[in-house]
C-alpha positions in Angstrom: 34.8 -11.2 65.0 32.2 -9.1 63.2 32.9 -8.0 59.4 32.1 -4.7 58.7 30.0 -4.3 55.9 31.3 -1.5 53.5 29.2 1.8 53.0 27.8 1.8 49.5 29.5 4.3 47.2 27.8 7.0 45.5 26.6 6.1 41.5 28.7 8.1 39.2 27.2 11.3 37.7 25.5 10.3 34.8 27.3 11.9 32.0 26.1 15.0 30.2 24.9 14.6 26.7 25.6 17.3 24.6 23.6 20.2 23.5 20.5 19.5 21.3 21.8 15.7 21.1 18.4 14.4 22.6 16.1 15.8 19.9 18.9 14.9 17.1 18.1 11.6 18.4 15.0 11.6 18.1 15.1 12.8 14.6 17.2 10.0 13.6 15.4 7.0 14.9 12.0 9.1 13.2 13.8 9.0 10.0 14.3 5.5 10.4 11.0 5.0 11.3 9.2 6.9 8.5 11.5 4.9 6.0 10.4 1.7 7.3 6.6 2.6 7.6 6.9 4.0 3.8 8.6 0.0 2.7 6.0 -2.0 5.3 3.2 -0.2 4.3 3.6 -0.2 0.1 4.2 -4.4 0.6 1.0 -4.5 3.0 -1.0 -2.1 0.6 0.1 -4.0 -2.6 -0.7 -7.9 -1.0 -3.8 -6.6 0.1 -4.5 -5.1 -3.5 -3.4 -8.5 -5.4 -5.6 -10.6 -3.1 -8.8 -7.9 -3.8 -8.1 -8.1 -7.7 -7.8 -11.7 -7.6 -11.4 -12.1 -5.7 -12.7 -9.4 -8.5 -11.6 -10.7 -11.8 -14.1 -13.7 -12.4 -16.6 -11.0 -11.3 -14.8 -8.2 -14.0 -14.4 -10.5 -16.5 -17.8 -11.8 -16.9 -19.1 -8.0 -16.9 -16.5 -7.0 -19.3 -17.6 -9.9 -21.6 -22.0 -9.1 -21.0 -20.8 -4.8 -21.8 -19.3 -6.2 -25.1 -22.0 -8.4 -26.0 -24.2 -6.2 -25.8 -22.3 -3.4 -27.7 -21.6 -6.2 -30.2 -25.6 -6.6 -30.3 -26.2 -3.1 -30.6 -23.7 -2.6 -33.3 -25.1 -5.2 -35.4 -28.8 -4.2 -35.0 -28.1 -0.5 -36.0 -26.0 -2.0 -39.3 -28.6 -4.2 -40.1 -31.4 -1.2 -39.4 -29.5 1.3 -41.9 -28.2 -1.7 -43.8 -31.1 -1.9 -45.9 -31.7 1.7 -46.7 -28.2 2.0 -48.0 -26.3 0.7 -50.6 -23.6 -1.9 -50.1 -20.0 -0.7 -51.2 -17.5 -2.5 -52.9 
């Protein structure tokens, strides 16, 4: 005895979405999307800033400190300079 095999049956209609619901969709999940870019991004950008300043401050600090030296220098020279062609108030 031979089995028949069965004929395969048709795939149900895919069902219809409504009107528009495709691009709300899309909308949605781009929402989401831009939300979560906006929080990834701000952490990524702020690491990556921390790590830069760390590398710079030595390098900020020591310029910082030569800028004031020498304004300190300067400041001093100029008193001295019109120190002695004006009195000294008490």
């Amino acid at each position: 005895m031979r089995a028949s095999i069965p004929a395969p049956q048709p795939a149900p209609p895919a069902p219809q979405l409504p009107e528009g619901f495709e691009e709300h969709m899309v909308h949605r999940v781009m929402q989401r999307v831009d939300v979560m870019l906006e929080t990834r991004l701000r952490e990524a950008i702020a690491t990556v800033v921390q790590e830069q300043t760390r590398s710079v401050l030595p390098r900020l600090r020591e310029e910082v400190e030569s800028v004031v030296r020498h304004c300190v220098y300067e400041a001093v020279a100029d008193e001295l300079a019109n120190g002695a062609s004006q009195p000294v108030l008490r």
